[in-house]
C-alpha positions in Angstrom: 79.7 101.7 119.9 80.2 105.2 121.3 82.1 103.7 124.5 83.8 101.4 122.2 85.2 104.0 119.8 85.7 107.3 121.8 87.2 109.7 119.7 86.6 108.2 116.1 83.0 109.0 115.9 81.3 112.4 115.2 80.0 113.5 118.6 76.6 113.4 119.6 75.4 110.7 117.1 72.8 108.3 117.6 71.9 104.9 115.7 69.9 105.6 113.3 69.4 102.4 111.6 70.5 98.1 112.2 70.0 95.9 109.8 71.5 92.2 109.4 73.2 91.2 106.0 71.1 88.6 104.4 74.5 87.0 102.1 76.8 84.7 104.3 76.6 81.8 106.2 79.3 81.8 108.8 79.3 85.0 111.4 76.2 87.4 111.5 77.2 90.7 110.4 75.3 94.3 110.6 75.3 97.4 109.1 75.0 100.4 111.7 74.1 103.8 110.8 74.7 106.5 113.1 73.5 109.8 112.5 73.7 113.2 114.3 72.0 113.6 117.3 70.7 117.0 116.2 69.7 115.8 112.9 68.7 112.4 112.8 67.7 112.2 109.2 71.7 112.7 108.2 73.6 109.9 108.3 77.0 110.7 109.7 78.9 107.2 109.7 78.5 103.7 108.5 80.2 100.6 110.7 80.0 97.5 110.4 79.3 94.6 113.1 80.9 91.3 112.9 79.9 88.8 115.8 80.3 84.9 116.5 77.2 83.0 116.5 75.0 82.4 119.5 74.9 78.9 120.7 77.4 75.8 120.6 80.0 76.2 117.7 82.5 73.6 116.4 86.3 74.8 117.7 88.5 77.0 115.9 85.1 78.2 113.9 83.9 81.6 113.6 86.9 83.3 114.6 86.5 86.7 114.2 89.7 87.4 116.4 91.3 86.3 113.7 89.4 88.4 111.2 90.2 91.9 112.9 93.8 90.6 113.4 94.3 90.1 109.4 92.3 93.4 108.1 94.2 94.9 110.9 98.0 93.6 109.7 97.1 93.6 105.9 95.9 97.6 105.6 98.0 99.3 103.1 98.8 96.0 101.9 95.4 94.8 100.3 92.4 96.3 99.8 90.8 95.9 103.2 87.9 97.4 105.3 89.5 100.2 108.4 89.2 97.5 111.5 88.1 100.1 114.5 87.7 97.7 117.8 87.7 94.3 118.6 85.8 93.4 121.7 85.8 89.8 123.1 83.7 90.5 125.9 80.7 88.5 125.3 78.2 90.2 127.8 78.2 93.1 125.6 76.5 91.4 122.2 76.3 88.1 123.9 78.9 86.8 121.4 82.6 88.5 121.0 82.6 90.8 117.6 84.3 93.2 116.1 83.6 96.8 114.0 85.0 97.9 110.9 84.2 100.5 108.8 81.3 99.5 106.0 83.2 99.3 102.2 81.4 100.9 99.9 80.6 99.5 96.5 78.8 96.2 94.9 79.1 92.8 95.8 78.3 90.3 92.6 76.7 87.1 94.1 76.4 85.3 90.7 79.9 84.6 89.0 78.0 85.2 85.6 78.4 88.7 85.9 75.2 89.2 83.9 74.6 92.6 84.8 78.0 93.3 83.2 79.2 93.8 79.7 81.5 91.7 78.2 84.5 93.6 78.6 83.9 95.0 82.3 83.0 91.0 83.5 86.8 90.4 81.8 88.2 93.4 84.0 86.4 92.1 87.0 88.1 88.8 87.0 91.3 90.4 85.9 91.5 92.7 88.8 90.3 89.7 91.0 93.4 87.3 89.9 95.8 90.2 90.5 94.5 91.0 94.2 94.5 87.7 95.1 98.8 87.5 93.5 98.7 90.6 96.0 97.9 89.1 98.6 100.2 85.9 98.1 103.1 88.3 97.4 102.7 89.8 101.0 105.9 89.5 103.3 104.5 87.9 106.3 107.5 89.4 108.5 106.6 92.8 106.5 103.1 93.1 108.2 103.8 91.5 111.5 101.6 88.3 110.3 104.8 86.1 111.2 103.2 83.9 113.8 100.0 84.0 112.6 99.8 80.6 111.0 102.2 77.5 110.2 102.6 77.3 106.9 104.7 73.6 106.2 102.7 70.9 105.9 99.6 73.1 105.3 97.3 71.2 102.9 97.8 67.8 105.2 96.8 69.4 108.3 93.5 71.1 105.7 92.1 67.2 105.3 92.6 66.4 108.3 91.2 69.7 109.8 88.0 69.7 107.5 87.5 65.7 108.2 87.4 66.6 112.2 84.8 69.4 111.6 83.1 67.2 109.0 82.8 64.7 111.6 81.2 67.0 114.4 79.2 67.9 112.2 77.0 64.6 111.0 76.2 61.6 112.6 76.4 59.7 109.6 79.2 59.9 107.4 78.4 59.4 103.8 80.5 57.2 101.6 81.5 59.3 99.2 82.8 61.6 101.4 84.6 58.7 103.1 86.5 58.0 99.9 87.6 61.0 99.2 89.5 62.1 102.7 90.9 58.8 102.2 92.3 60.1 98.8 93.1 63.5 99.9 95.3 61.8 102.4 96.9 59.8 100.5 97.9 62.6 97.7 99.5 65.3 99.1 101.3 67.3 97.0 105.1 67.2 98.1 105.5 70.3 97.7 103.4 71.0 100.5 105.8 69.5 103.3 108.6 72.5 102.4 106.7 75.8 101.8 109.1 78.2 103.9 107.1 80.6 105.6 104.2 80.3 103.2 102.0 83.2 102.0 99.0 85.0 103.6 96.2 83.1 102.6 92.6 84.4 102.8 91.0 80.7 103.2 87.5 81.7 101.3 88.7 84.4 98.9 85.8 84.4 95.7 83.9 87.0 94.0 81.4 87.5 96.7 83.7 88.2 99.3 85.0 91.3 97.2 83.5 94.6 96.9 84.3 96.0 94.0 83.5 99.9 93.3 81.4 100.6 89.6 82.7 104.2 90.2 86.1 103.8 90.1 86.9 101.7 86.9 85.1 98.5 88.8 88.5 97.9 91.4 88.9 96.2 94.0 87.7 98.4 97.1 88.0 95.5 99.9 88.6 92.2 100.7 85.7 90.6 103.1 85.3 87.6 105.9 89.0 86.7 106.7 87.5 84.5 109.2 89.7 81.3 107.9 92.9 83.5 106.8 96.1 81.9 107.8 99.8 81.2 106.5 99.8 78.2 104.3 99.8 76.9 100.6 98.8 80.0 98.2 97.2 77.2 95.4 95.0 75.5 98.0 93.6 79.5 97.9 93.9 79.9 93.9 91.6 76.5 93.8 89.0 77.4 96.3 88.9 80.9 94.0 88.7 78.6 91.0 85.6 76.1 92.5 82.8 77.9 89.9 84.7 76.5 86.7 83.6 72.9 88.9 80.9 73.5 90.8 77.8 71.3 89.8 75.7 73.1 87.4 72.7 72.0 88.2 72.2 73.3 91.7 71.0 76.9 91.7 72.4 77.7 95.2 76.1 76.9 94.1 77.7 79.8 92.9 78.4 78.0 89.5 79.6 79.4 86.2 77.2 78.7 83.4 78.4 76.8 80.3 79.6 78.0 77.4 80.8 80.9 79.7 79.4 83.9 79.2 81.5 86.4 76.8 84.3 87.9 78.8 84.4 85.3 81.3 87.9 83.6 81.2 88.2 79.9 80.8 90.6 78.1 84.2 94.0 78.2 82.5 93.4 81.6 81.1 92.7 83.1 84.6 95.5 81.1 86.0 97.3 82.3 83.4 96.5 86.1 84.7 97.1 84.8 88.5 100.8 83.5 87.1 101.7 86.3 85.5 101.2 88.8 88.2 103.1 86.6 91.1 106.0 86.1 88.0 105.5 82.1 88.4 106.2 79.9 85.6 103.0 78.0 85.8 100.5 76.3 87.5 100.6 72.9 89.6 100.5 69.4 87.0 97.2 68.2 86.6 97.5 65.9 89.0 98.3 68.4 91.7 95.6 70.6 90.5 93.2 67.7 90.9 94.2 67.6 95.0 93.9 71.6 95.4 90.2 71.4 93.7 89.4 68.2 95.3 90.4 69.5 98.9 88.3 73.0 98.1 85.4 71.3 97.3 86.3 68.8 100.6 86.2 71.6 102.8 83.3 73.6 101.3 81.2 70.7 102.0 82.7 70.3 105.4 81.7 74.0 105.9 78.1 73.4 105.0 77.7 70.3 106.6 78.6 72.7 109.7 76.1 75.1 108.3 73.4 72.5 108.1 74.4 71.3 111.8 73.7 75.2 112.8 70.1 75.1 110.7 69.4 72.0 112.6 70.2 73.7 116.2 68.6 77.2 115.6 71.4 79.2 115.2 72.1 79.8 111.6 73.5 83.1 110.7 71.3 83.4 107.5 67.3 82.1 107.0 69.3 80.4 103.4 71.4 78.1 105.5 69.0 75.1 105.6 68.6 75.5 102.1 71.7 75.8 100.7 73.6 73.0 102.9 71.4 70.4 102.4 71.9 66.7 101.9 71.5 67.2 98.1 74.2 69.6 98.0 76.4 67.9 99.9 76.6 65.0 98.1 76.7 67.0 94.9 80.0 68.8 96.2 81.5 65.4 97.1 80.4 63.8 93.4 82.2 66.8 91.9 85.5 66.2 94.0 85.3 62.4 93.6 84.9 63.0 89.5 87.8 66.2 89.3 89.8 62.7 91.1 88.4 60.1 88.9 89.7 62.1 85.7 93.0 62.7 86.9 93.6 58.7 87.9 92.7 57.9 84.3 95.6 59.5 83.7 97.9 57.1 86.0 95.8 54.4 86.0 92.7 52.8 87.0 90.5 55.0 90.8 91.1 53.6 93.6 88.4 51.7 94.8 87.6 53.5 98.0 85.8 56.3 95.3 83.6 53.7 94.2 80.3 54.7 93.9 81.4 58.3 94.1 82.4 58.7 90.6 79.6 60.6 88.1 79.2 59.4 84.7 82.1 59.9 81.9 79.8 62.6 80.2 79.1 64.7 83.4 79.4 68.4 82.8 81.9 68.4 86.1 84.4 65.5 84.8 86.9 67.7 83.4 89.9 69.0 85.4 92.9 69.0 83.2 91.3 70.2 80.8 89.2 73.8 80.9 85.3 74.4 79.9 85.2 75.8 76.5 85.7 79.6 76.2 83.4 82.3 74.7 82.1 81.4 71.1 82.8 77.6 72.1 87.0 77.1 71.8 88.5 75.0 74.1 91.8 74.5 75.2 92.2 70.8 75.3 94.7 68.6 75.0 97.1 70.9 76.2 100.4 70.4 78.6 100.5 72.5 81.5 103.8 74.6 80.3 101.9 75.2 77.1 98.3 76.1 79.2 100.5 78.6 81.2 102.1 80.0 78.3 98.8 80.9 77.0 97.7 82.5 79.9 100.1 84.8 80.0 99.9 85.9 76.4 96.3 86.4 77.0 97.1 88.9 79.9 99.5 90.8 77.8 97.5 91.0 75.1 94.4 91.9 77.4 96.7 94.6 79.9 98.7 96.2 77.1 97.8 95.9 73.0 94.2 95.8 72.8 94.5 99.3 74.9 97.3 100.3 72.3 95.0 99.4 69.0 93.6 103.1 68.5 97.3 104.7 69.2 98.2 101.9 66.2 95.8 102.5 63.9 95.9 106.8 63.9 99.3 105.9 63.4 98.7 103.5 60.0 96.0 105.9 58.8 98.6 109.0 59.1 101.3 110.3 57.1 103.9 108.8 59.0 102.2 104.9 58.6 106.2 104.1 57.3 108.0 105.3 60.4 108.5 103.1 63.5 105.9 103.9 66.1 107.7 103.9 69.3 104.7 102.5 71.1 105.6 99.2 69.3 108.8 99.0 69.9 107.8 99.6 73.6 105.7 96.7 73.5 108.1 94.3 71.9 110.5 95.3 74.5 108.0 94.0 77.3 107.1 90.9 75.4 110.5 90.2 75.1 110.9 90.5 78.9 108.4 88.6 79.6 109.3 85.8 77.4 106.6 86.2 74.6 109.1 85.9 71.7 109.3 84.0 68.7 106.6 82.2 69.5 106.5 80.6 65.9 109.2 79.1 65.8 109.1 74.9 66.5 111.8 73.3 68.4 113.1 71.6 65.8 113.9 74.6 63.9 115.2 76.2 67.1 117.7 73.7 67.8 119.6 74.9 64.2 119.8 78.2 65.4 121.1 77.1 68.4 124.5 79.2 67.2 122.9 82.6 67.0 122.6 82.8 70.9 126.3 84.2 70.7 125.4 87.0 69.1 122.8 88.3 71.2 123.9 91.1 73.2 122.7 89.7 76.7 121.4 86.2 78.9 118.0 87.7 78.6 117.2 88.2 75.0 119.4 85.1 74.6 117.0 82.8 76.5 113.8 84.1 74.3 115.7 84.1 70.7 115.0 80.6 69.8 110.8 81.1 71.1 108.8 78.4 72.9 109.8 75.5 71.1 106.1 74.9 70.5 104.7 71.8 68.1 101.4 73.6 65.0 99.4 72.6 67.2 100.4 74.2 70.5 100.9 77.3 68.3 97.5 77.3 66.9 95.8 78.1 70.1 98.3 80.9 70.8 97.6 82.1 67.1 94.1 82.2 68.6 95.0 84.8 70.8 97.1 87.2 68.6 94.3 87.0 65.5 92.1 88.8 67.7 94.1 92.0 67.3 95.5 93.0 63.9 98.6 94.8 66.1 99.2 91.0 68.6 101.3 89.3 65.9 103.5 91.8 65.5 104.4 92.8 69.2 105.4 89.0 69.8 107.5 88.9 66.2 104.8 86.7 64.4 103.8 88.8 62.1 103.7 87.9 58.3 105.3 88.0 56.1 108.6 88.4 58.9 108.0 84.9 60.3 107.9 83.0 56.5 111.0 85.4 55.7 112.6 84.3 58.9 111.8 80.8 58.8 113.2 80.6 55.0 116.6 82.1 56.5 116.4 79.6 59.4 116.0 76.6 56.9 118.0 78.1 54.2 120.5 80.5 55.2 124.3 80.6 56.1 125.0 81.3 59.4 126.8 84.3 57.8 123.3 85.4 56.8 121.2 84.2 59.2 122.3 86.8 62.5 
């Protein structure tokens, strides 16, 4: 490392300690101490070694070339490790690696967070949604990542990727995972053929490949194994994120979320909702869409750990939990879970197509549901929802999470003072940034809206003319919104549904001339 790194290590240091991360199944990785030579005992550095695997690997695997090329284009950008040297020359470790400098912080194996209160595991996903809309906001051009990846087309060129590796890596194909590339094939999103340039993906982004730092407010400190980052389709990255809300339950070894989800957990839309917001999308893919981005996650997972198991097999498995954790069990429990996410979504536009057969779990199975999320904390679920309306909730959620509950003890000195009858500034504030982000009269039904259709003249721009007339939202639809707002006594009123305004409003709407009604 010393010959590797002249001039960006303390002088006369010595290694004073190797050890191999036990988490991980792809590329061994290290942890090197070096100390001072005159004082051993002081540690002086931490790096961290990054190597291929010994042995026969399956192509285009294991590229940690392309790891130290992302951290390398994306510092500044994202919360990465300091790449120091990459050095392909394999008589050195007997396998080509690279060194960064070891991240400090905690890495949270279990999605449960159940170290974690309620309000911190909330945070942690919260800043996890928002680094990953970081990362898919990056200008390729911006950091030099321009060639590094053809983004068109990306998804189709996934299945039929993962099927080659999945291939190499058994001798016997099973049928369920037969019927599903056929599917994938067949369902490409069309959206997929014309993405532009695309977006940095990361290719295995999830909570264990973050480390996030307890000392400083539990953010984000670095991103980890970019082994499989690429320019591509950004959902195909929000769905492998997304794969604990599906994983099978019942397998201790799959990083699953428990059901209900623990308190402060988001349910699926509301995280999406979170990942929306901070990219300013409109909403997710339909269901239908979704279905293919979980289906080809959970595809390639179990194309990874069929490679995994093919490793075990040989002797050279980065980790002594390989065998274990890609075995035939869990491979076919992966596949079941894609095949049922598909089975759901066909029932939708008719009957699955019979090359799933066979691959479909029961009706009740914990891991059916894709359009619709696993119940949140306390046991509400969003069901029956439309994707707009899913979306829209999301969002409100991360308002309501990022800017009024922080606001409540500002509001209520401020309605236990003298001044309770004065407008709070604060307030108006926040109506101004619900307004901008389209959180408005959120009361008022379509029906309704289209009588007021006339009062869009008198507002003073485009902008608070498009949000005037609310969502257009059916009682129900509303309901689960109200579900949202009722948990703070100050929501209702930063979104202009408070009462009594919205039954004063709503008898001026009905009632009114359109003298009185502006």
């Amino acid at each position: 490392l010393t010959a590797l790194l002249p001039g960006s290590l303390p002088r006369s240091c010595v290694l004073a300690g190797l050890r191999q991360f036990g988490h991980g199944q792809s590329n061994p990785t290290y942890l090197a101490l070096l100390a001072s030579a005159d004082a051993p005992e002081r540690v002086v550095s931490r790096l961290v070694v990054r190597r291929k695997p010994p042995g026969k690997i399956l192509e285009s695997a294991h590229a940690v070339e392309r790891e130290y090329a992302a951290i390398s284009a994306l510092a500044g950008a994202v919360p990465v490790p300091r790449a120091m040297v990459l050095c392909s020359d394999a008589s050195v470790l007997g396998t080509p690696f690279y060194v960064m400098e070891h991240a400090c912080g905690h890495v949270y194996l279990d999605p449960n967070l159940p170290s974690l209160r309620p309000g911190v595991r909330q945070h942690v996903y919260a800043q996890m949604a928002s680094t990953l809309a970081r990362l898919h906001s990056v200008d390729p051009q911006k950091v030099d990542l321009h060639g590094f990846g053809t983004a068109p087309n990306y998804c189709a060129r996934q299945v039929k990727r993962w099927a080659r590796q999945y291939a190499a890596s058994t001798a016997q194909p099973m049928q369920e995972v037969a019927g599903l590339i056929a599917w994938l094939s067949s369902n490409v999103p069309a959206a997929d053929a014309d993405l532009g340039t695309g977006a940095v993906c990361h290719g295995d982004y999830r909570l264990d490949n973050l480390v996030v730092d307890e000392a400083d407010g539990f953010k984000v400190k670095a991103v980890l194994d970019w082994e499989l980052s690429t320019l591509g389709n950004p959902w195909a990255d929000v769905a492998y994120n997304c794969l604990p809300y599906h994983l099978p339950s019942d397998n201790e070894r799959l990083p699953a979320l428990s059901l209900p989800l623990p308190a402060g957990v988001p349910d699926e839309a509301t995280y999406l909702g979170w990942y929306c917001a901070a990219r300013g999308l409109a909403g997710p893919p339909t269901p239908r869409e979704w279905a293919f981005y979980l289906a080809l996650s959970l595809f390639r997972l179990l194309a990874i750990l069929a490679g995994v198991q093919a490793r075990a097999k040989a002797g050279n498995a980065s980790s002594a939990s390989a065998a274990a954790l890609a075995s035939d069990d869990t491979i076919a429990a992966l596949a079941g879970a894609a095949c049922s996410i598909i089975a759901r979504a066909e029932r939708g536009a008719g009957p699955a197509p019979a090359a799933l057969a066979g691959g479909v779990p029961a009706a009740g199975s914990s891991n059916a549901a894709c359009s619709e999320p696993a119940a949140g904390p306390g046991g509400f679920a969003v069901s029956g929802l439309s994707v707009r309306v899913r979306a829209l909730r999301g969002r409100l959620q991360a308002f309501i999470d990022t800017h009024v509950l922080p606001a409540e003890a500002a509001f209520e000195e401020h309605a236990q003072s003298d001044r309770r009858w004065t407008v709070l500034p604060l307030m108006e504030e926040l109506k101004a940034k619900a307004k901008a982000e389209g959180l408005w009269n959120l009361w008022l039904p379509g029906a309704l809206a289209d009588k007021l259709a006339h009062l869009r003249e008198h507002c003073s721009s485009s902008a608070d003319a498009d949000v005037l007339l609310g969502a257009r939202l059916n009682n129900l639809e509303y309901a689960h919104l109200c579900e949202l707002t009722g948990r703070s006594p100050w929501a209702p009123e930063v979104f202009n549904c408070s009462a009594p305004d919205t039954g004063n409003m709503e008898v001026l709407a009905k009632y009114g001339s359109p003298h009185e009604q502006p």
